[in-house]
C-alpha positions in Angstrom: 108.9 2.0 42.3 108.3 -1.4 40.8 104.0 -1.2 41.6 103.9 2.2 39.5 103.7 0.5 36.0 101.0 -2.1 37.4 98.9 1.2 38.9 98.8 2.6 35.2 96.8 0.0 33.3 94.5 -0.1 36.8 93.7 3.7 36.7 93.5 3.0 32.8 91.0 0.2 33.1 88.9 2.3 35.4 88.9 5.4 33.2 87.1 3.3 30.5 84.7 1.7 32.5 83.0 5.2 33.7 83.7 6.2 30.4 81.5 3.4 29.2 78.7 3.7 32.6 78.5 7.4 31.1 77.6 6.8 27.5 75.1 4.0 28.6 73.4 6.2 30.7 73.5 8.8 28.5 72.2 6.2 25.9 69.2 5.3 28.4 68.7 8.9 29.0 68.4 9.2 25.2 65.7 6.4 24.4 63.7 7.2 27.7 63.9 11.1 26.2 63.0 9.8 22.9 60.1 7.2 23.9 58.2 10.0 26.2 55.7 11.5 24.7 54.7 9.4 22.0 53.4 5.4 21.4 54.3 2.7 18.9 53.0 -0.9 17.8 53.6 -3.0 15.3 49.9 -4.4 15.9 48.6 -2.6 13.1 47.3 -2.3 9.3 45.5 -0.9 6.6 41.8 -1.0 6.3 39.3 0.2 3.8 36.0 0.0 2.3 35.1 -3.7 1.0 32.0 -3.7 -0.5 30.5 -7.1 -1.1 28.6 -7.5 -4.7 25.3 -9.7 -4.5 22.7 -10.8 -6.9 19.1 -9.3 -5.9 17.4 -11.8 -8.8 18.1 -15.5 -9.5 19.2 -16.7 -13.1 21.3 -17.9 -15.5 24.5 -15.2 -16.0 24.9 -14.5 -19.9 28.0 -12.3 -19.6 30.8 -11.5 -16.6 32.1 -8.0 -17.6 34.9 -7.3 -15.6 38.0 -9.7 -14.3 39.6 -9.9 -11.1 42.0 -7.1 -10.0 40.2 -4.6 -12.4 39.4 -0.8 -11.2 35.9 -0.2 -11.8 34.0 3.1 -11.1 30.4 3.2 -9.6 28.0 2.3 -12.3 29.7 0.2 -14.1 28.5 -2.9 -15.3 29.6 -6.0 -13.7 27.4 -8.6 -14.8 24.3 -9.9 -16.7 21.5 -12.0 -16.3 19.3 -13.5 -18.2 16.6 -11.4 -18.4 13.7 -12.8 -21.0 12.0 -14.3 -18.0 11.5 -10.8 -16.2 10.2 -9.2 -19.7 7.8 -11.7 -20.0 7.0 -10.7 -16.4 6.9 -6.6 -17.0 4.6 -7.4 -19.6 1.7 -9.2 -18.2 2.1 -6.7 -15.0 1.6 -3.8 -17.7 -1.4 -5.8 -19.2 -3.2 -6.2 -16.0 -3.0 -2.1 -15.1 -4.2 -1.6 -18.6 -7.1 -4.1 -17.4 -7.7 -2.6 -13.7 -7.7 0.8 -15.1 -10.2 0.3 -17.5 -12.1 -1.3 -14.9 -12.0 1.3 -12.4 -12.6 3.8 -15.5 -16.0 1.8 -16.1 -16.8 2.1 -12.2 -16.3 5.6 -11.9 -18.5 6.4 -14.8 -21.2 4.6 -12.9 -21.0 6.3 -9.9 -22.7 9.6 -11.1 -25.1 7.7 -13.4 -26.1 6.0 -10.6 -26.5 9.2 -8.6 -28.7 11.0 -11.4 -30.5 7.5 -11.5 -31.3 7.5 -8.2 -32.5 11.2 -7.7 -34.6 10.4 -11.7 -36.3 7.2 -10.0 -37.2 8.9 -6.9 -38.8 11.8 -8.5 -40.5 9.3 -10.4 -41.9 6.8 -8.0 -43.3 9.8 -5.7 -45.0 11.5 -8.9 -46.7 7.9 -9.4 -47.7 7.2 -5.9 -49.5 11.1 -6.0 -51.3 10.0 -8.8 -52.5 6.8 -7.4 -54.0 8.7 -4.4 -55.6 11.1 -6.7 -56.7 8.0 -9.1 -58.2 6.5 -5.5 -60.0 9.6 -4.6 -61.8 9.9 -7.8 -63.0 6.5 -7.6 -64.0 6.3 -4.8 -66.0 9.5 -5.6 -67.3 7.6 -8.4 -68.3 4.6 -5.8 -70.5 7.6 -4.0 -71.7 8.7 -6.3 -73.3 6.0 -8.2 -74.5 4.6 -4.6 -76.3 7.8 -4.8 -77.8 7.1 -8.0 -78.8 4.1 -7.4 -80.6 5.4 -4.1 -82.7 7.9 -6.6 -83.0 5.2 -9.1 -84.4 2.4 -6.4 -87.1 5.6 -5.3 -87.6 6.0 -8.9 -88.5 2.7 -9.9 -90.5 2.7 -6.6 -92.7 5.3 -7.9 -93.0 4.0 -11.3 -94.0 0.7 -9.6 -96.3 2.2 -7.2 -97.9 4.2 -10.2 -97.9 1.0 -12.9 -99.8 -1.3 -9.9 -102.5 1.5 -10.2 -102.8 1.6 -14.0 -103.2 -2.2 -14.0 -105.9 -1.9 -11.1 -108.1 0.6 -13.3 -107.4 -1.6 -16.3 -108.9 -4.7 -14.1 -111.6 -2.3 -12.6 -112.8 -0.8 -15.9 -113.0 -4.4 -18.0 -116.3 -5.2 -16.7 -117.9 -2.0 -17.0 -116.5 -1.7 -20.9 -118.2 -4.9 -21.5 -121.6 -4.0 -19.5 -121.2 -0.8 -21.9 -121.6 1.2 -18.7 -118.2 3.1 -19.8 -116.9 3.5 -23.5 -114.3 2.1 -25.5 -112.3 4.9 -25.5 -112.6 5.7 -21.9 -111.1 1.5 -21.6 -108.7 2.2 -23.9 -106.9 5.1 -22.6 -106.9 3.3 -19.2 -105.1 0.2 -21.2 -102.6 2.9 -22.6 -101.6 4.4 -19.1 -101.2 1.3 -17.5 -98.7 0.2 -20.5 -97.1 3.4 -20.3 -96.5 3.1 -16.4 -95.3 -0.6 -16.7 -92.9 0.7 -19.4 -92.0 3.2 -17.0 -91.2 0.7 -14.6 -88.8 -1.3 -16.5 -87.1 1.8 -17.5 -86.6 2.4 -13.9 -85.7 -1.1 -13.0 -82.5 -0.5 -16.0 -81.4 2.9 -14.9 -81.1 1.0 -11.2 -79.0 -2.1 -12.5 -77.2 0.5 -14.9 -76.7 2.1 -11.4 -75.1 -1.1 -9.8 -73.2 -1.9 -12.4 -71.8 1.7 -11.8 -70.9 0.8 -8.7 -69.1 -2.1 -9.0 -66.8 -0.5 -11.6 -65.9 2.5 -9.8 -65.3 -0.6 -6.8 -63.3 -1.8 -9.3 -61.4 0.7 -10.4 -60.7 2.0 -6.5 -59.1 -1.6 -5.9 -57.0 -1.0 -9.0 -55.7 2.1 -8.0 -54.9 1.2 -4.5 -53.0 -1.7 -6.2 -51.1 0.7 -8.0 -50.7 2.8 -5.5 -49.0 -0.3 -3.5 -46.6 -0.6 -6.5 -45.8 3.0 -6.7 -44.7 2.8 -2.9 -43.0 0.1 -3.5 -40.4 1.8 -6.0 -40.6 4.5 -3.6 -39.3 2.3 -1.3 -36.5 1.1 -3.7 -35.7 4.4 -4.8 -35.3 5.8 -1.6 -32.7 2.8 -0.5 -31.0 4.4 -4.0 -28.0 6.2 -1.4 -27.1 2.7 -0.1 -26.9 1.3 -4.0 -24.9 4.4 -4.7 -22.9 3.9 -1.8 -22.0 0.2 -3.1 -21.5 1.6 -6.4 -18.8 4.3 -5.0 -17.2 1.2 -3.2 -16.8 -0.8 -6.1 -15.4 2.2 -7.7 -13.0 2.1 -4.9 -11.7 -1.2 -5.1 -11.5 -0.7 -8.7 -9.0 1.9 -8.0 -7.1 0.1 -5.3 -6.6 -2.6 -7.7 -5.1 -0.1 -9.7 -2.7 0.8 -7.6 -1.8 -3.2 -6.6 -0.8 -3.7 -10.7 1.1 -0.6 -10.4 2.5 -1.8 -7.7 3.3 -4.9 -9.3 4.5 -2.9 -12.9 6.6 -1.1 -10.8 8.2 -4.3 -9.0 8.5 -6.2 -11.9 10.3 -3.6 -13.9 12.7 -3.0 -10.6 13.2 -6.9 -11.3 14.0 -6.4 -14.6 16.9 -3.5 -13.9 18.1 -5.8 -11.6 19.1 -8.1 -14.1 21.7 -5.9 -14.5 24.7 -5.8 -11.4 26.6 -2.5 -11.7 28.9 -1.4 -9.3 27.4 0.3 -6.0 30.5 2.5 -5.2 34.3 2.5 -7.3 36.7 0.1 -6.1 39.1 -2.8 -7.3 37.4 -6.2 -8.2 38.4 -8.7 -5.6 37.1 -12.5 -5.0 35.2 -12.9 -8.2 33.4 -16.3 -8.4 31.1 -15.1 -10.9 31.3 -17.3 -14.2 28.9 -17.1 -17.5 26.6 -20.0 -17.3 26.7 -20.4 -13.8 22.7 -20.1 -12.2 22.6 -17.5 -9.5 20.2 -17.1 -6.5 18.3 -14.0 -5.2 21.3 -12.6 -2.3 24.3 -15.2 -3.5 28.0 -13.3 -3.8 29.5 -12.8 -7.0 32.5 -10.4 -6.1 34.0 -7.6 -3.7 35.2 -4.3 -4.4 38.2 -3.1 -2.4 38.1 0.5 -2.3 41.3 2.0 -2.5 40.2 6.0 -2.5 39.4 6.2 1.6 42.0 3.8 3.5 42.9 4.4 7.0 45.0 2.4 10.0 43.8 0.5 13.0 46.4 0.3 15.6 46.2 -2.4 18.0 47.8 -0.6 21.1 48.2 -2.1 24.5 46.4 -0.8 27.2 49.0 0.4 29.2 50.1 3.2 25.9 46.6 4.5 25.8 47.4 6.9 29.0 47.8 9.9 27.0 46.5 8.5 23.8 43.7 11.1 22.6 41.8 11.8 19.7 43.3 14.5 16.9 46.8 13.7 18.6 49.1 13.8 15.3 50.8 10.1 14.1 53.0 8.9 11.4 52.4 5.3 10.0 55.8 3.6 8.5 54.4 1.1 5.3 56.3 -2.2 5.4 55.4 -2.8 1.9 56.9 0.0 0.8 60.3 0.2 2.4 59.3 2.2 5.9 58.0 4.6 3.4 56.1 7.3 6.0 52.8 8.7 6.0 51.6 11.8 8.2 48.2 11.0 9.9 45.9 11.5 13.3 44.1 9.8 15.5 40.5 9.7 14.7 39.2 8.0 17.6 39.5 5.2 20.0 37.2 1.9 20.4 34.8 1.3 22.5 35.5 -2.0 23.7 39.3 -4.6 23.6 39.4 -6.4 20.8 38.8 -9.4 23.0 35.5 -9.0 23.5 35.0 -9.2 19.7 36.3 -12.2 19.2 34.2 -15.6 18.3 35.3 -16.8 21.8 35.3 -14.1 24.4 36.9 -14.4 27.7 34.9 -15.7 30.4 37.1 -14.1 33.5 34.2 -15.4 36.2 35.2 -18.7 35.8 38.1 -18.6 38.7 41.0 -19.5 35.9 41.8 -15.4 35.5 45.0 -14.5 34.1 45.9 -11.3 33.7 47.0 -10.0 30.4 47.2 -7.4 29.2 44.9 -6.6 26.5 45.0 -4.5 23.2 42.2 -1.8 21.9 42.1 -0.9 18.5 42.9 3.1 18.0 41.6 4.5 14.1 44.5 6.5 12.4 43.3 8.3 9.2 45.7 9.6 7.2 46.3 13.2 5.4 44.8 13.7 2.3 47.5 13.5 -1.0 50.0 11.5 0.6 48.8 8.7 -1.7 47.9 9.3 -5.4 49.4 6.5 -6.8 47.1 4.1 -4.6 49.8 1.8 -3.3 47.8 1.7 0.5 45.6 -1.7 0.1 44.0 -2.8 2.9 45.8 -5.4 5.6 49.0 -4.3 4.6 51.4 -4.0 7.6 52.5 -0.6 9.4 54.0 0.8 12.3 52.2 3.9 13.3 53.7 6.3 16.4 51.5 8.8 18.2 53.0 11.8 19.4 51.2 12.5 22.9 53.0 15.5 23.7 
């Protein structure tokens, strides 16, 4: 009877310890039940759209417009430069298109005088060359002819000669017998007179043959002119006919008239993009971040001024092990706890998973051939975006802290 009250607190003591063995493996029960089906880090943050604000001219900034932390909207000014240097440089480009277009204005105009030119001169030069063959012709008809004259006039003269020798014979032949009185004065006389006329005769004669010669050698004359001018006249001809190539070289200068045109356009067009450029507005709304912009300060051509941070499209990178991505999938659904804002909770999704660890990313990558090889196990980032509306106050900045869970089943 005396072991009875020592048996109590044993049977006691072992009542509570399966009552304790049964709520800790209910307990396990629970977490394993609750941990299935879904996978948590704390690896994770916000991350959004930083756009990075640079210069695309060089000078000296006259006015900063906007201060650091200040929600700006695309298009809004964010600085100035100075931009006389650029004016002075839109206007000469604007001068020399004036100049090359009246250039190429001049060169076009010359390309259709140049054709009516050229069809005018050819016309022209094969007009003159048919009338130098026609002046040769008739010259040398004229040489022919006045050879044939002077043929007649040589046979001419000839017979005037032939006929004067025997005039002077009877005036020889009939001296002595006027003086022996055996014929009369008269009879002498007459003889006298016909041998005059004939000699007369004769010297006419002898002129109409050098009037003949001197015929001759005109009309000689006057074919070597024309053949002369005839040479000239095929001469511009020639020229005229080599008028296409000259119009050609005309229509090319007219050409690079107009490409030069196009170059000071060009330019214009450059120098005027320079000049808006003076000018840095805000490519995309966002919150001013890392401004190191100051008036004063002389800027190069692609140096930083500022960021934007933009706070409109924010989404979550979750750095999950390897091991959770089992049943990880794309579209799953996921809720992201903010530790800025008390565990506050936000319903998102999973938008898709990348393509490589976040190892191999890094400035140092590890080189596994080497033969040190460790496992470990490695983490790959896993994009969360977030439901629309859940945020209209814009608290979400990016690399804030969250826990996001994704629900796998």
């Amino acid at each position: 009877m005396a072991d009875e009250p020592e048996a109590k607190p044993a049977r006691s003591r072992l009542k509570w310890i399966a009552l304790a063995a049964i709520v800790i493996v209910l307990a396990v029960v629970v977490v394993v039940w609750m941990r299935s089906g879904k996978a948590s880090t704390d690896d994770a943050q916000i991350e959004g759209h930083i756009t990075p604000v640079a210069t695309r001219v060089g000078g000296t900034v006259v006015r900063v417009a906007v201060s650091d932390n200040q929600l700006v909207q695309a298009g809004t000014v964010l600085a100035e430069i100075d931009h006389r240097d650029y004016q002075v440089a839109v206007d000469r480009a604007r001068a020399e298109l004036a100049d090359a277009q009246a250039t190429a204005a001049a060169a076009g105009v010359g390309v259709p005088i140049a054709k009516v030119s050229t069809s005018s001169d050819i016309r022209t030069a094969t007009g003159t060359v048919d009338e130098a063959r026609a002046a040769i012709g008739a010259a040398e008809s004229q040489v022919e002819a006045a050879k044939a004259d002077v043929v007649a006039s040589e046979a001419h003269l000839r017979e005037r000669l032939a006929t004067a020798t025997k005039a002077t014979r009877d005036v020889e032949r009939l001296a002595p017998l006027v003086k022996k009185e055996e014929i009369s004065q008269q009879q002498y006389d007459a003889a006298v007179a016909t041998a005059e006329a004939a000699r007369a005769a004769a010297d006419a004669a002898s002129s109409e043959v050098a009037a003949a010669k001197t015929t001759i050698a005109v009309a000689e004359q006057r074919v070597v002119q024309a053949r002369a001018g005839e040479s000239r006249a095929g001469a511009a001809l020639q020229s005229a006919r080599t008028a296409p190539e000259q119009v050609q070289a005309t229509k090319a200068r007219a050409d690079a008239a107009a490409a030069r045109v196009q170059q000071a356009a060009a330019a214009l067009a450059q120098a005027e993009l320079n000049f808006e450029r003076t000018t840095v507005k805000a490519p995309t709304a966002g919150v001013v971040s890392r401004k190191t912009v100051e008036v004063g300060q002389v800027v190069q051509p692609g140096q930083p001024l500022m960021s934007l941070v933009g706070l409109a499209d924010v989404w979550v990178v979750a750095n999950f092990k390897e091991t959770q991505l089992v049943n990880v999938r794309p579209g799953q659904r996921a809720t992201v706890e903010v530790d800025a804002l008390g565990g506050r909770e936000f319903q998102g999704r999973v938008d898709s998973i990348a393509a490589a660890t976040g190892a191999r990313f890094s400035l140092l990558p590890p080189e596994n051939a080497t033969g040190n090889f460790v496992k470990v196990v490695q983490r790959v980032p896993v994009k969360i975006v977030l439901e629309p509306g859940q945020d209209p106050e814009r608290l979400l900045r990016p690399g804030m802290s969250v826990t996001p869970t994704v629900y796998t089943k």
